[in-house]
Biotite code that builds the C-alpha atoms (Angstrom):
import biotite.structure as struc

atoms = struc.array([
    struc.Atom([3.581, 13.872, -14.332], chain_id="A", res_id=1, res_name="UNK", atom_name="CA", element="C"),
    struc.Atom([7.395, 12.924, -15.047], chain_id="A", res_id=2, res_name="UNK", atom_name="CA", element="C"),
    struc.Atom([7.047, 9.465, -17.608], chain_id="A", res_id=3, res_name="UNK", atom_name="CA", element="C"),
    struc.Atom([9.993, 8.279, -15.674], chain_id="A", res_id=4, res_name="UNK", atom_name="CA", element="C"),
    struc.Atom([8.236, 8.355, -11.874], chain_id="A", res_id=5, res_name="UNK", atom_name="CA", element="C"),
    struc.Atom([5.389, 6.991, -13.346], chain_id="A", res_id=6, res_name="UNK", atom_name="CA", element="C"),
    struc.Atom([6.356, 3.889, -14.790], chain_id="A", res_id=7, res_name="UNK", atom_name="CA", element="C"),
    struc.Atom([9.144, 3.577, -11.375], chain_id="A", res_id=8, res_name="UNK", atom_name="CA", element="C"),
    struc.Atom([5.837, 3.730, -9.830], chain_id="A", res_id=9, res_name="UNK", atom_name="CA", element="C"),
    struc.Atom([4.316, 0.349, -12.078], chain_id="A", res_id=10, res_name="UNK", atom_name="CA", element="C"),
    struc.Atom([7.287, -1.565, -11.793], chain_id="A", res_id=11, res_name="UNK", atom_name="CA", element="C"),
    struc.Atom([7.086, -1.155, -7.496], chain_id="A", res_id=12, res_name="UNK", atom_name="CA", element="C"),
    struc.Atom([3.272, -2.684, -8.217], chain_id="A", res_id=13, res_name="UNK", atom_name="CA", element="C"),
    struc.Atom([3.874, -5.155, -10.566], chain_id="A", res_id=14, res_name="UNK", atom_name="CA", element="C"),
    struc.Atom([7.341, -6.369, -9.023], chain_id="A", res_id=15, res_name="UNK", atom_name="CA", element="C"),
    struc.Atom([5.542, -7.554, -5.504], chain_id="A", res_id=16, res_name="UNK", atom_name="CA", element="C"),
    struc.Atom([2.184, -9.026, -4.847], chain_id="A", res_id=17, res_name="UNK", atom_name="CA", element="C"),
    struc.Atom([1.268, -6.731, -1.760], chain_id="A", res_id=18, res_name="UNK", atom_name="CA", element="C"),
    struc.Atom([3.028, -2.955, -1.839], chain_id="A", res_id=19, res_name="UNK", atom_name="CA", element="C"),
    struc.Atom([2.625, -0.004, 0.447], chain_id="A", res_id=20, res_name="UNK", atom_name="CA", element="C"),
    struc.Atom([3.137, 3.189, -0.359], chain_id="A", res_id=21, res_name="UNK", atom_name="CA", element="C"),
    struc.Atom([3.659, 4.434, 3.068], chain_id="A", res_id=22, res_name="UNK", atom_name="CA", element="C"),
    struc.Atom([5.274, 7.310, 5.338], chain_id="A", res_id=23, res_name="UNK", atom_name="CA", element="C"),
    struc.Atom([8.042, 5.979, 7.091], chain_id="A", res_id=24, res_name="UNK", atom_name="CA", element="C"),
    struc.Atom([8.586, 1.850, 7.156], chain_id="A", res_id=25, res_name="UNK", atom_name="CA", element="C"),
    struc.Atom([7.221, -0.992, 8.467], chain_id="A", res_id=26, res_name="UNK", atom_name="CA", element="C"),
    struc.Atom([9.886, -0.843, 11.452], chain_id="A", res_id=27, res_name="UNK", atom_name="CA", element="C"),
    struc.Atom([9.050, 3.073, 12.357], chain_id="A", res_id=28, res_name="UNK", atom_name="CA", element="C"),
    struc.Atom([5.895, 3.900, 10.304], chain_id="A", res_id=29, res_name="UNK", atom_name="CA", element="C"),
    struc.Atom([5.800, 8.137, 11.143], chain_id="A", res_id=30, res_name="UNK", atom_name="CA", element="C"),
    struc.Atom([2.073, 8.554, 10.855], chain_id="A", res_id=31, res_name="UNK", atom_name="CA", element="C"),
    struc.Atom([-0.643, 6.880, 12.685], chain_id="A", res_id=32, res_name="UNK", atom_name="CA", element="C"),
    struc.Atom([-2.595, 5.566, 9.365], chain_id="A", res_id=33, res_name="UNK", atom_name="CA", element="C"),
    struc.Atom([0.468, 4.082, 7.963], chain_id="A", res_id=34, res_name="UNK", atom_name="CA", element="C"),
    struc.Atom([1.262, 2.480, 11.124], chain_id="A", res_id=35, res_name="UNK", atom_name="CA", element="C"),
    struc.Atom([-2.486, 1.417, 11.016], chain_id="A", res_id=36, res_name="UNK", atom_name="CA", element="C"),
    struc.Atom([-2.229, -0.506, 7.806], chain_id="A", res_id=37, res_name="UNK", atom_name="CA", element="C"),
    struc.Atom([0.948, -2.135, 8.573], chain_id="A", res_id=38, res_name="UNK", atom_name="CA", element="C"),
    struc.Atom([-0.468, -3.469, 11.398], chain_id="A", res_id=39, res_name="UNK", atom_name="CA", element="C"),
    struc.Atom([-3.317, -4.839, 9.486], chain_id="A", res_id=40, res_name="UNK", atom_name="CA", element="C"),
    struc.Atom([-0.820, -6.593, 6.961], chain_id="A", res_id=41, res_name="UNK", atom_name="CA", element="C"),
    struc.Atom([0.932, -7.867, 9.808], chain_id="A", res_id=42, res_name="UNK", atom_name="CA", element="C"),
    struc.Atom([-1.849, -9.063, 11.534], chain_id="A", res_id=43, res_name="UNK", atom_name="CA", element="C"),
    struc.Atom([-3.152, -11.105, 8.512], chain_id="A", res_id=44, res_name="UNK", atom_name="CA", element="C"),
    struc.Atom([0.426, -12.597, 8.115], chain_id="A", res_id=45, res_name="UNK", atom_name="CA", element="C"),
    struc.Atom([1.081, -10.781, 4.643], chain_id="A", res_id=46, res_name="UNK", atom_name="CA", element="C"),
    struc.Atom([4.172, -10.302, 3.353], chain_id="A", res_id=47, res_name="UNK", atom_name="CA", element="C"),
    struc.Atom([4.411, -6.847, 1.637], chain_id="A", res_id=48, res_name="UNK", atom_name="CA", element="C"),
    struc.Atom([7.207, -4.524, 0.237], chain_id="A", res_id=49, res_name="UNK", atom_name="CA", element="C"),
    struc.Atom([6.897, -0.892, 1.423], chain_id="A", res_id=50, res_name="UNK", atom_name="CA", element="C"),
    struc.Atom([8.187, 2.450, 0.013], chain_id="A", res_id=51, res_name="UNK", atom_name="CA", element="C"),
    struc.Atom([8.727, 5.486, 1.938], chain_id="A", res_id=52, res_name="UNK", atom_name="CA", element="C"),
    struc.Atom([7.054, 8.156, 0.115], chain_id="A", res_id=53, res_name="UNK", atom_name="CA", element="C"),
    struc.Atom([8.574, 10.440, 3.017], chain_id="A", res_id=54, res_name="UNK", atom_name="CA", element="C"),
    struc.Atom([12.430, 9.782, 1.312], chain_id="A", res_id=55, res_name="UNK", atom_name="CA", element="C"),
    struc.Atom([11.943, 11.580, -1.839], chain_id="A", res_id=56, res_name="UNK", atom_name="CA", element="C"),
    struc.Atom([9.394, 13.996, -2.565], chain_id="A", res_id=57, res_name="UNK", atom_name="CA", element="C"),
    struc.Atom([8.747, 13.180, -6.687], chain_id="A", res_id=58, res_name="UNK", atom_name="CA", element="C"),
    struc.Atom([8.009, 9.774, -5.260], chain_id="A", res_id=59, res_name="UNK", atom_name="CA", element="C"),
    struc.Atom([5.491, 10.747, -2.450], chain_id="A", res_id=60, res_name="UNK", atom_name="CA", element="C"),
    struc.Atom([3.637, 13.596, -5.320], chain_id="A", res_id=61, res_name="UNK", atom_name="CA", element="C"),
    struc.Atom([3.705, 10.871, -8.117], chain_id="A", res_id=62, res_name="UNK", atom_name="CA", element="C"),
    struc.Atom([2.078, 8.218, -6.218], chain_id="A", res_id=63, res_name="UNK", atom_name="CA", element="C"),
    struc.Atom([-0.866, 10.680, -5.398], chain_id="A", res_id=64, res_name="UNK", atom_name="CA", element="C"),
    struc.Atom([-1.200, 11.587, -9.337], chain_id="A", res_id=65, res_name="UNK", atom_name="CA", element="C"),
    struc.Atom([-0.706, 8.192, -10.097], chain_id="A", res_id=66, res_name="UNK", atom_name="CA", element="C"),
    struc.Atom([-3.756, 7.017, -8.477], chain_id="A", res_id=67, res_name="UNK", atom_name="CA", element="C"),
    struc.Atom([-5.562, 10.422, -8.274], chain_id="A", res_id=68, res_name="UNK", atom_name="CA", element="C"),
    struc.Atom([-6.214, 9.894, -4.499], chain_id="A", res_id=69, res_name="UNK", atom_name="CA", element="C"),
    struc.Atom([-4.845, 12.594, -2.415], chain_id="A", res_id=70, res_name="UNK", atom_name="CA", element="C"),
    struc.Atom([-3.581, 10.590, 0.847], chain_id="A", res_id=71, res_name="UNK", atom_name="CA", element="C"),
    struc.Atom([-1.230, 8.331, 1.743], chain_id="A", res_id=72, res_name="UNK", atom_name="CA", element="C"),
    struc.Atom([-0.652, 5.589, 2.570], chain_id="A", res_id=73, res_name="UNK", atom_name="CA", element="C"),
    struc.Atom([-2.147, 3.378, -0.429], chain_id="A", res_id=74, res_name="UNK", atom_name="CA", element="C"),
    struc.Atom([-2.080, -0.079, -0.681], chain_id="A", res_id=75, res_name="UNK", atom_name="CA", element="C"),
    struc.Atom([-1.969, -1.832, -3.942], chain_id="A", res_id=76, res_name="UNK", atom_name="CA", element="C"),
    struc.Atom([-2.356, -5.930, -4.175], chain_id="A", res_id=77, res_name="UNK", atom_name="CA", element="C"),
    struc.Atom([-1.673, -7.814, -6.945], chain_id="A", res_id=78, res_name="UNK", atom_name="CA", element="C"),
    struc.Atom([-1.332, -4.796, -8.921], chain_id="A", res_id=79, res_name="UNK", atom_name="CA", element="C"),
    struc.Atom([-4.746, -3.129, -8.198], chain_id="A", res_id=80, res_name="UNK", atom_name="CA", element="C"),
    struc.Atom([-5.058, 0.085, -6.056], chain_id="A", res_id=81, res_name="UNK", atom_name="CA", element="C"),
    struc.Atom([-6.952, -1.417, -2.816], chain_id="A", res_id=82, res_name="UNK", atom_name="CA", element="C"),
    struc.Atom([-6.993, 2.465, -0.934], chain_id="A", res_id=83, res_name="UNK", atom_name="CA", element="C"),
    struc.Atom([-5.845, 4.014, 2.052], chain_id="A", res_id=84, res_name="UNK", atom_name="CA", element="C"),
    struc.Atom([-5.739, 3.800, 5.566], chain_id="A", res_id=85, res_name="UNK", atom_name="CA", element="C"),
    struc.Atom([-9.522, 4.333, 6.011], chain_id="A", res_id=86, res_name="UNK", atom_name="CA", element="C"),
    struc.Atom([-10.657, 1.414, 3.081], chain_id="A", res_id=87, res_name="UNK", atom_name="CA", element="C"),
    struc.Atom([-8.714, -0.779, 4.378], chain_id="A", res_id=88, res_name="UNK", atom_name="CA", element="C"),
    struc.Atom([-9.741, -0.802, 7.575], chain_id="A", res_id=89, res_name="UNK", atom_name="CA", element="C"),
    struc.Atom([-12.989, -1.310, 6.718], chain_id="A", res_id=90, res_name="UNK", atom_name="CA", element="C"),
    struc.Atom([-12.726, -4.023, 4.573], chain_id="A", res_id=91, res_name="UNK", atom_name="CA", element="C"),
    struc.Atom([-10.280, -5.456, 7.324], chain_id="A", res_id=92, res_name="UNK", atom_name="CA", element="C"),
    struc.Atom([-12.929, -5.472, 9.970], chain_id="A", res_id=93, res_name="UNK", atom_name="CA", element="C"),
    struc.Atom([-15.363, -6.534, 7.284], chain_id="A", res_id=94, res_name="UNK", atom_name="CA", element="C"),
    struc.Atom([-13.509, -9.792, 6.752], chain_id="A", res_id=95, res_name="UNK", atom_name="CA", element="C"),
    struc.Atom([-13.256, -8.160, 3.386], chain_id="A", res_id=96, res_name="UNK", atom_name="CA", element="C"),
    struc.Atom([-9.638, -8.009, 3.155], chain_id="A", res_id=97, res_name="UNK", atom_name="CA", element="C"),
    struc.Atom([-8.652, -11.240, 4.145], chain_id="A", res_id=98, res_name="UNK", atom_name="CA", element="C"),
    struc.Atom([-11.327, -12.568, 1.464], chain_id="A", res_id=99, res_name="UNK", atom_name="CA", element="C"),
    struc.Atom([-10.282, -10.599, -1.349], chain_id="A", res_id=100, res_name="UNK", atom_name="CA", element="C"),
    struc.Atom([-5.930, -11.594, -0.577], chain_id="A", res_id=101, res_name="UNK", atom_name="CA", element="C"),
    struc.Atom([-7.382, -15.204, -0.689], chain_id="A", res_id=102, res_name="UNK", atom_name="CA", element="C"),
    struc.Atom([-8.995, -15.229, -4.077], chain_id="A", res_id=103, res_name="UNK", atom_name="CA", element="C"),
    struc.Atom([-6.046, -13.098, -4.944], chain_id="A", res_id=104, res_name="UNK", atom_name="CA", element="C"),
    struc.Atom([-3.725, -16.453, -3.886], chain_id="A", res_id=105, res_name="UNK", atom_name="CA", element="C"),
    struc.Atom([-2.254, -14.707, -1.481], chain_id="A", res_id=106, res_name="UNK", atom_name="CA", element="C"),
    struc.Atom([-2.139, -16.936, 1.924], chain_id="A", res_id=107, res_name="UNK", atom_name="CA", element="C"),
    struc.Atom([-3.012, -15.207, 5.120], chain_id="A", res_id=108, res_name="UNK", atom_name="CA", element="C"),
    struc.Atom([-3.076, -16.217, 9.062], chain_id="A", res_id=109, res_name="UNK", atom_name="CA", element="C"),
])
């Protein structure tokens, strides 16, 4: 993997408590699991900073070697890799999500 897109990639995570590596944004997510997460975050109240992987293709290959995971979107809080579309559902509808953000400090609704 290209050093540089790699530590872009850290800096995005570390910058903002809640990111999204997503396809499309938050206004027009372009696949149904992005538009699935976002609408988890929203739900809970979070405020997150997204990237569209879909805008440049080194960034939408390096976030899938930077995590090994082969899907997107991913969702990384407080710099830790949380998962995709599927993992966070299910810790959403777990109450799992909203539990972990809190010990995390991050205030949801």
């Amino acid at each position: 993997m290209d050093e540089n897109i790699n530590d872009w990639i850290s800096k995005q995570i570390a910058s903002t408590d809640v990111v999204l590596f997503m396809k499309g944004t938050p206004e027009s997510p372009q696949c149904g699991f992005s538009s699935q997460v976002v609408q988890i975050l929203n739900y809970l109240g979070i405020e997150f900073s997204s990237i569209n992987v879909l805008e440049d293709e080194e960034i939408r290959n390096g976030i899938k070697e930077y995590t090994n995971w082969p899907t997107i979107p991913q969702l990384y809080i407080k710099s830790e890799f949380i998962g995709g579309a599927d993992i966070v559902r299910e810790m959403f509808e777990e109450n799992e999500l909203k539990e972990f953000l809190e010990e995390k400090g991050i205030v949801t609704n």
